[in-house]
N, C-alpha and C positions, 0 to 999 in steps of 0.2 A: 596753894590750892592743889587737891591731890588728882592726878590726872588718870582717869579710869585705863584697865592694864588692858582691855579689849576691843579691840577696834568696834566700831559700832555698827557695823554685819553681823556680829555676834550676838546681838543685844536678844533675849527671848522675848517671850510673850509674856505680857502679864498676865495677874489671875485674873480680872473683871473678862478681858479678852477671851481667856480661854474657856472663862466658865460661858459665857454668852455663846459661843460659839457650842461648847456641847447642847445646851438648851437648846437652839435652834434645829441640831442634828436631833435632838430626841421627839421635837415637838412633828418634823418633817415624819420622822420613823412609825411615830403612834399613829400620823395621818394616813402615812401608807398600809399600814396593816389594819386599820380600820376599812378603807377603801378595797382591801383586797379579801377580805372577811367577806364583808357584804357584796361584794362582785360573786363570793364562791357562793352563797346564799340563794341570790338570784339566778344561778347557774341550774343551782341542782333543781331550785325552782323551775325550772323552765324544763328540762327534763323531763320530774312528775309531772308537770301539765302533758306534755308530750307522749309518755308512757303512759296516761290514761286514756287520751284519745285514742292510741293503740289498741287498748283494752275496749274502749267504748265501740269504735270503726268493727272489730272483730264479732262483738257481740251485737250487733246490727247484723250482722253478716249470717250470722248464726240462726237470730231471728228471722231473717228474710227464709232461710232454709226450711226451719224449724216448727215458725209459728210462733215462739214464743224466747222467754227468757230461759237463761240453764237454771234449772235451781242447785244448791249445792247443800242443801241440808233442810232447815226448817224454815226456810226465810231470815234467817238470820244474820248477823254480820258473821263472815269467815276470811278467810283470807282468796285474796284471788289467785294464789297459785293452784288452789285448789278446783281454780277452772282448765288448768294444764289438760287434764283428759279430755276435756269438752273443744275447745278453743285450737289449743296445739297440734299443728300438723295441716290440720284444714282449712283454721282461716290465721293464725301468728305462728310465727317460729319458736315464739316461749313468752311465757307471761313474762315483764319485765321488773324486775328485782330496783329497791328503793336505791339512789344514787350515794347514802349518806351511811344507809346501814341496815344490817342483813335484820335486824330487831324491827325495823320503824316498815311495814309492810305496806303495799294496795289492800286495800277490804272492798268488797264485793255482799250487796244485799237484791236480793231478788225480791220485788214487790208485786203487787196488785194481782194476788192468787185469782185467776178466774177459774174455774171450772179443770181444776188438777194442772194449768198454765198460768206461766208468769208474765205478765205484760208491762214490770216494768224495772227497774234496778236502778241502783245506786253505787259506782266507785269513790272510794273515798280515799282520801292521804293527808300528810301532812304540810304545809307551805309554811317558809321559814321567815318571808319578808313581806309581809302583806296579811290584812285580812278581808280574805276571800268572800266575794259578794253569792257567785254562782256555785253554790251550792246545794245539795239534796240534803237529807236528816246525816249529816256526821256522826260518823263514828267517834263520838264523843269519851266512849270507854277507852279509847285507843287516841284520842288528843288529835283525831284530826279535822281539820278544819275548811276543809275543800273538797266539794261532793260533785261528781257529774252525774246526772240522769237519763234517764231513757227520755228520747224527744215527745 
């Protein structure tokens, strides 16, 4: 009998061993990046919620002043940086900018024209992990799907 030249401390891993063992690291790996995906999802989520009450809390404020909504064109969807002149300095320090990307914007619609005043609007944006119940008419041309309104 031929007697093995390596002590048996030596001895490696086999393949079944080593493969199972990478399996598990890959299977652990995909879990964690799927778990960390959707955590950053729900982050920025919660942001945009956050940054339109800003927008909204502001434009209450304005109304309380004013009488009315700002309008920013024809009643139509614009972007709400376009309320910076209106809003900024008085009642926010700066419209706030999407969490994800300088493309994917807040829209801003000014509704219920009464008599050359606006009594009513709609913010809108985009939510990445949910669909959103509380909503006003979305900015559907723009893919978003979460509206706040005038109370």
């Amino acid at each position: 009998m031929k007697k093995n030249s390596q002590p048996a401390h030596w001895r490696g891993f086999t393949l079944v061993e080593v493969l199972v063992t990478a399996t598990i690291i890959s299977v652990l790996t995909a879990i964690g990046i799927v778990s960390y995906t959707n955590i950053n999802k729900r982050s920025r989520d919660t942001k945009r919620k956050s940054d339109m009450e800003q927008i909204r809390s502001a434009l209450e404020m304005y109304r309380s002043d004013n009488g009315g909504y700002p309008n920013t064109g024809s009643g139509s969807w614009t972007d709400a940086s376009n309320l910076s002149a209106t809003l900024v300095s008085s009642y926010m320090a700066a419209i706030p900018s999407d969490p994800k990307s300088t493309t994917q914007v807040y829209r801003y619609q000014a509704t219920n024209l009464v008599s050359g005043n606006y009594y009513g609007y709609c913010v809108s944006s985009l939510i990445e992990t949910e669909n959103p119940t509380d909503t006003c008419t979305p900015d559907t041309v723009n893919s978003h799907n979460y509206g706040l309104k005038s109370p």
